[in-house]
C-alpha positions as a printed Julia matrix, in Angstrom:
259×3 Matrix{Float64}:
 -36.91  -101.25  84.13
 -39.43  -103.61  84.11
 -43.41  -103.11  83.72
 -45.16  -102.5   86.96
 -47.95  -105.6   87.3
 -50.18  -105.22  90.39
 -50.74  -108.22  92.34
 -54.58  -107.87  90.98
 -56.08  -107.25  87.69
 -57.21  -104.2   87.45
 -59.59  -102.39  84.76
 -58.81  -100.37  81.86
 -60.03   -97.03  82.1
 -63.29   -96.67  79.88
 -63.0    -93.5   78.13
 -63.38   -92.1   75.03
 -60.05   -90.73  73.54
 -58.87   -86.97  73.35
 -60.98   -85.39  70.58
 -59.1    -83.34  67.58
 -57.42   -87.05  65.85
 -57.39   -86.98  61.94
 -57.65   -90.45  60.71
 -54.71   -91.59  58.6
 -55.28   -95.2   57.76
 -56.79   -98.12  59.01
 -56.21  -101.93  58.35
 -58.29  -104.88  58.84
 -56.71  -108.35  59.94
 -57.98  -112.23  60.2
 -55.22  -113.96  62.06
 -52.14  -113.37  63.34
 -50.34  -114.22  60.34
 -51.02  -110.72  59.34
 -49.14  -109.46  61.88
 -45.9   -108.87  60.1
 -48.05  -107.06  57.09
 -49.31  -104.56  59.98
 -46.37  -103.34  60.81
 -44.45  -102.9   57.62
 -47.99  -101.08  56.63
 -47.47   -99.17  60.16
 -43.74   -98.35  59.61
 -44.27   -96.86  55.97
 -47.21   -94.86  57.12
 -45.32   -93.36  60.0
 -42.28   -92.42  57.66
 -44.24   -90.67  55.17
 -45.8    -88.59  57.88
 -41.68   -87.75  58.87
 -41.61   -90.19  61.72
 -39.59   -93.44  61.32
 -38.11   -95.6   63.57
 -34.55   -95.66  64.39
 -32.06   -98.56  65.58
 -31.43   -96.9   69.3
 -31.74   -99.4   72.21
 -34.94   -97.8   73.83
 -37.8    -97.33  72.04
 -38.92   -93.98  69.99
 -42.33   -93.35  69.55
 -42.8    -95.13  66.39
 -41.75   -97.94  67.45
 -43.5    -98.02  70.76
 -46.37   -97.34  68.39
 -45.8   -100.61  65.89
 -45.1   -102.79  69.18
 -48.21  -101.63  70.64
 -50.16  -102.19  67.66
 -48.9   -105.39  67.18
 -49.42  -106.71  70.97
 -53.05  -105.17  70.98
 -53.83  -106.5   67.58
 -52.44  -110.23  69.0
 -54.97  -109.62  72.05
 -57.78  -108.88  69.47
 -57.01  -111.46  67.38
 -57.01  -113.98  70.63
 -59.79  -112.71  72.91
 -62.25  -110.98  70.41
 -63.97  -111.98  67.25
 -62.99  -111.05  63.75
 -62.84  -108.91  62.12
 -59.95  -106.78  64.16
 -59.02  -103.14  62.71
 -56.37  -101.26  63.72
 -56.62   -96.97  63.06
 -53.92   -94.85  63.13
 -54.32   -90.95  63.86
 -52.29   -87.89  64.21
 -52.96   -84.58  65.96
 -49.82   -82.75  65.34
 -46.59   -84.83  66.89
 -48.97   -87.32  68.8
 -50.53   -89.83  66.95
 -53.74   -92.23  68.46
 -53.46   -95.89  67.7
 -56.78   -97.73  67.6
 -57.48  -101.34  67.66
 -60.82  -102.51  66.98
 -62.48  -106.31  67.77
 -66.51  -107.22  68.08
 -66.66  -108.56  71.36
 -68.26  -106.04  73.16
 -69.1   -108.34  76.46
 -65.34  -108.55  77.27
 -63.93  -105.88  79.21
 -60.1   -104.98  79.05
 -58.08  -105.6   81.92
 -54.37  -104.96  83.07
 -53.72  -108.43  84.09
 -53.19  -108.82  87.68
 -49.37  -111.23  88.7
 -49.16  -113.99  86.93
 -46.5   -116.95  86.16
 -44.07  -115.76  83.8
 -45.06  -116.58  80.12
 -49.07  -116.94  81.05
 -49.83  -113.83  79.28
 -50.95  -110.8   80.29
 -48.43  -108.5   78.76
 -49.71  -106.61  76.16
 -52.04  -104.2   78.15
 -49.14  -103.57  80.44
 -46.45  -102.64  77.87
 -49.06  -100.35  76.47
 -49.98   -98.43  79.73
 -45.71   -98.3   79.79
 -44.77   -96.97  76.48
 -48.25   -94.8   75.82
 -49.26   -91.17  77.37
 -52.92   -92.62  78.23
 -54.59   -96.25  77.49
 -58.3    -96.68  77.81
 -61.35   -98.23  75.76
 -64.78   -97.94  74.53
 -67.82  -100.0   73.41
 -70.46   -99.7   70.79
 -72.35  -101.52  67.61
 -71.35  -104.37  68.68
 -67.42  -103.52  68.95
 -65.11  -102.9   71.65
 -62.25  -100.63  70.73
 -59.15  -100.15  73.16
 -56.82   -97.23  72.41
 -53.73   -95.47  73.04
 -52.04   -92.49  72.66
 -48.02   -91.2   71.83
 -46.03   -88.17  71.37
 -43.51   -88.81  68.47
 -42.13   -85.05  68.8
 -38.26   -85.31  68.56
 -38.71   -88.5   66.78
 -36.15   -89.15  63.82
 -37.65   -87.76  60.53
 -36.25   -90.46  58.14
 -38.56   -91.77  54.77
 -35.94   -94.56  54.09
 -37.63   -97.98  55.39
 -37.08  -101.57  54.72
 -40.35  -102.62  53.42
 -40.0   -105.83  53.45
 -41.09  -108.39  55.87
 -39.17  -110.96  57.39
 -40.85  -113.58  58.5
 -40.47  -115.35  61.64
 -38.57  -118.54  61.57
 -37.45  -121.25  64.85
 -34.58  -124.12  64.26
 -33.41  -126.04  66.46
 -29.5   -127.58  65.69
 -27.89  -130.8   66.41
 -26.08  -129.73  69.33
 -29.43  -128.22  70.47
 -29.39  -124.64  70.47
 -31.94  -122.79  68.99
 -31.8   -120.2   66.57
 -34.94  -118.03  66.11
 -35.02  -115.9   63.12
 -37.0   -112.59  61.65
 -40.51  -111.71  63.15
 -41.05  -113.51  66.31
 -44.54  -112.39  67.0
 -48.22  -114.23  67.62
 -48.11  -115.68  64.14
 -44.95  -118.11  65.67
 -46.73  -119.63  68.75
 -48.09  -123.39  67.15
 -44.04  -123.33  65.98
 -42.74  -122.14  69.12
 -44.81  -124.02  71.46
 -43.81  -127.26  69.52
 -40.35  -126.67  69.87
 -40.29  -126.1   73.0
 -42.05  -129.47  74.36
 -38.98  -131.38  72.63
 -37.23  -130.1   75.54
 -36.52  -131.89  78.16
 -34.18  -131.19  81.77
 -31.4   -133.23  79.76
 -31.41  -130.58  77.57
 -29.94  -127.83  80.19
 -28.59  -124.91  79.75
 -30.99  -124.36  76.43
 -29.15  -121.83  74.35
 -31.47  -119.68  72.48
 -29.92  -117.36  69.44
 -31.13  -113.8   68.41
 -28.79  -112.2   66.39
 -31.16  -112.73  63.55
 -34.21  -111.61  65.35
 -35.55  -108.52  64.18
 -38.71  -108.14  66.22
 -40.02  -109.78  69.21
 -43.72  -109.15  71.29
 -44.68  -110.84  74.15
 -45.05  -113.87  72.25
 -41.13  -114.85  73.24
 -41.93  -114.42  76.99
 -44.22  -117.99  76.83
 -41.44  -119.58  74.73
 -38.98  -119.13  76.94
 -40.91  -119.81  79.91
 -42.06  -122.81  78.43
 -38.21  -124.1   78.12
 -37.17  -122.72  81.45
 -39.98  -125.06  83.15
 -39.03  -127.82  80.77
 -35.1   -127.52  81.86
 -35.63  -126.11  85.31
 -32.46  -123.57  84.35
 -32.27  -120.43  82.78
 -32.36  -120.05  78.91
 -29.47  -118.65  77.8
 -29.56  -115.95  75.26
 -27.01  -114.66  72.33
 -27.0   -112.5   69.95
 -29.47  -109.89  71.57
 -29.38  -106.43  70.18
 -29.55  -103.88  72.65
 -33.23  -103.04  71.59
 -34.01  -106.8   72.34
 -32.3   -106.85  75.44
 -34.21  -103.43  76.15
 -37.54  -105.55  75.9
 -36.33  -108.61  77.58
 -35.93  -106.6   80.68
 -39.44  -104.48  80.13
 -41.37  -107.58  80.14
 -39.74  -108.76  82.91
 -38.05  -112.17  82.5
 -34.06  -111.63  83.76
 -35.08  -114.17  86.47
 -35.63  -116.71  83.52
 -32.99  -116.24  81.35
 -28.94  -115.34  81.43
 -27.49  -113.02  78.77
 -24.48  -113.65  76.8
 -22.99  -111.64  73.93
């Protein structure tokens, strides 16, 4: 199902999160280039408390939690000023998920209905996949958080540590293959790509059977090349975890699904 965006932006809640949290780690990042580094970093961290995250189409709560991280880190990284940290805490099965930036005159919204691939995603998919969102000020920080119950999570410790990073080509007979990461770290690439595009260029065909993790960030590509075209972007390749998201963040009218 798709995230629910009201037609008007609306606050987060300000709040302080639920007390009784033991810290577990926390990481520190200057651009989104990083990205990929935070969640391998997540990932181990989550299996050697006994949660990992497992291949099945819909989510579990670790990775709900490395998505999250990794969409609220982007915003961060974006909207606030450096440095941005990002805490992880568990209470139990629930863990807390912290991200830290020091812009403390910016308030957090849920971004009200937009154009697809004009942003506003992140906040949303975390009120979707968390038990409670919110945020907090101080010292010169402002720290949005959210909260997850990993009970009946899959207790695995063997991870692929290794980070593959994001990669865009675009072939002779003009399909695209994107490759790897595709998160915030991708956009200069993916942006550029995409204004070689042209309505000539209809049907784009985009390939993902060698993505192996995509944020929000996809959502402006592809809008970007469905304006460009003025047809849907054809997909292939799509794992049923990607095709999980595609439909979360709400972009079927945009694109057409193939095997």
């Amino acid at each position: 199902m798709p995230i629910d965006r009201p037609t008007d932006s609306d606050p987060v809640p300000m709040s302080r999160p639920p007390a009784g949290f033991t810290p577990l780690e926390q990481w520190e990042l200057a651009s989104a280039e990083q990205l990929g580094g935070l969640r391998n970093h997540l990932n181990e961290r989550l299996a050697a408390e006994g949660f990992a995250s497992s291949d099945a189409a819909k989510p579990d709560a670790p990775s709900k939690i490395v998505l999250i991280a990794s969409e609220l880190a982007t915003n961060a990284l974006r909207h606030g000023r450096p440095p941005t940290i990002v805490r992880l805490h568990r209470m139990g099965a629930a863990f807390l998920l912290e991200v830290t930036d020091h812009d403390e005159g910016s308030v957090p919204h849920f971004a009200g209905e937009r154009a697809v691939g004009d942003g506003g995603l992140g906040m949303h998919l975390a009120r979707a996949m968390s038990l409670a969102v919110g945020w907090y000020g101080g010292d010169g920080s402002k720290t949005v958080w959210a909260t997850f119950d990993a009970a009946g999570s899959p207790a695995r410790t063997t991870i692929d540590a290794q980070t593959e990073v994001g990669g865009a080509v675009r072939h002779p007979d003009g399909r695209i293959v994107l490759l790897g990461e595709v998160d915030a770290g991708m956009t200069e690439k993916l942006v550029e790509l995409a204004h070689e595009i042209g309505p000539d260029d209809a049907p784009v065909t985009v390939d993902l059977a060698g993505v192996t993790f995509i944020d929000s960030t996809v959502v402006r590509f592809l809008a970007l090349v469905y304006r460009a075209t003025h047809s849907p972007v054809v997909l292939t390749g799509a794992t049923e975890r990607t095709r999980f998201l595609i439909d979360a963040m709400g972009i079927a009218d945009i694109v057409e699904l193939r095997p």
